[in-house]
Structures are given as structure tokens and as C-alpha cells.
C-alpha positions as CSV (number, residue, x, y, z in Angstrom):
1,X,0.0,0.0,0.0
2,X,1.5,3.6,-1.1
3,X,2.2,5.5,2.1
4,X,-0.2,8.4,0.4
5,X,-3.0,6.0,1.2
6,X,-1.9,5.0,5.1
7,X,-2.2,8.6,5.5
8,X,-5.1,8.6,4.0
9,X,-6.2,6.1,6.1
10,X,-5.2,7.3,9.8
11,X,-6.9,10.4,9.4
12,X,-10.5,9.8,10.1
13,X,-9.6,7.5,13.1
14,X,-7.4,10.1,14.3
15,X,-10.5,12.3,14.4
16,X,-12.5,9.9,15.9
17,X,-10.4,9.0,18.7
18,X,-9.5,12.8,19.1
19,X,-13.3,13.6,19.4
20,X,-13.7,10.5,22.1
21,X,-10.8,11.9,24.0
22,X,-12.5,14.9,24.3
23,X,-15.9,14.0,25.0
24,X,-14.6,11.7,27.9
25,X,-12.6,14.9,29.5
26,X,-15.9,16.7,29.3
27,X,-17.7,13.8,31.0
28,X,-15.3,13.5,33.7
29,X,-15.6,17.4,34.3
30,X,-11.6,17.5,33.4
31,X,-12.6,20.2,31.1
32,X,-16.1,22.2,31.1
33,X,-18.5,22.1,27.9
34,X,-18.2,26.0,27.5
35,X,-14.2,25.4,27.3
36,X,-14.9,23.2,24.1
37,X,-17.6,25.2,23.0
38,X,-15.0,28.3,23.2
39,X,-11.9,26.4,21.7
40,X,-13.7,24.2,18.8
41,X,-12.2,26.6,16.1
42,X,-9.0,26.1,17.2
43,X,-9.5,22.1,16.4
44,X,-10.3,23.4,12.5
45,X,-7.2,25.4,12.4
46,X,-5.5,22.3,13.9
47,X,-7.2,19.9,11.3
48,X,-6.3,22.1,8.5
49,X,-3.0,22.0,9.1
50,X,-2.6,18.1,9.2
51,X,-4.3,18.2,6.0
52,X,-2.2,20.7,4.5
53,X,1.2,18.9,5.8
54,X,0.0,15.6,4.5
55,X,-0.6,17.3,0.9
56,X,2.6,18.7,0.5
57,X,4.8,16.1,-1.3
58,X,7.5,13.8,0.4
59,X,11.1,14.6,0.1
60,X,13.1,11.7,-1.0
């Protein structure tokens, strides 16, 4: 499998497991619901940028 693909293919889990992380913290009152609330742009800029990295093409 071309490593273009792997990455494909560890990004949604990554989300997923990043999203479960922080609903657990929420639920165990680690963090508050407003903190998210207040801070879920920051995940976007976050998300674009692993997007963006992966794009750019390997050096060899």
C-alpha cells in the first residue's frame, strides 16, 4: 500500500479517537462544555493543518 494511502487512512480514526478523548474529559468534568464550545475553532485550524502537511509532497 503507497504511504499516500496510510495517511489517507489514519486520518478519520485520528478524528475519531481525538473527538472520544475529548468527549470523555468533558464527561469526567476535566474540562467544562463552555471550554470546548469556546476552543472548537482552534481544532479546524489544527485539522487544516494536518491536512495541508500531509498534501505537501515527500522529500526523498
Amino acid at each position: 500500500m503507497s504511504e499516500r494511502k496510510q495517511r489517507k487512512n489514519l486520518f478519520f480514526p485520528l478524528i475519531l479517537i481525538s473527538g472520544g478523548i475529548i468527549f470523555l474529559l468533558a464527561n469526567l468534568e476535566i474540562i467544562s462544555w463552555e471550554d470546548i464550545f469556546y476552543l472548537w475553532p482552534i481544532l479546524l485550524i489544527i485539522a487544516g493543518i494536518i491536512v495541508l502537511v500531509r498534501s505537501l509532497p515527500a522529500k526523498d
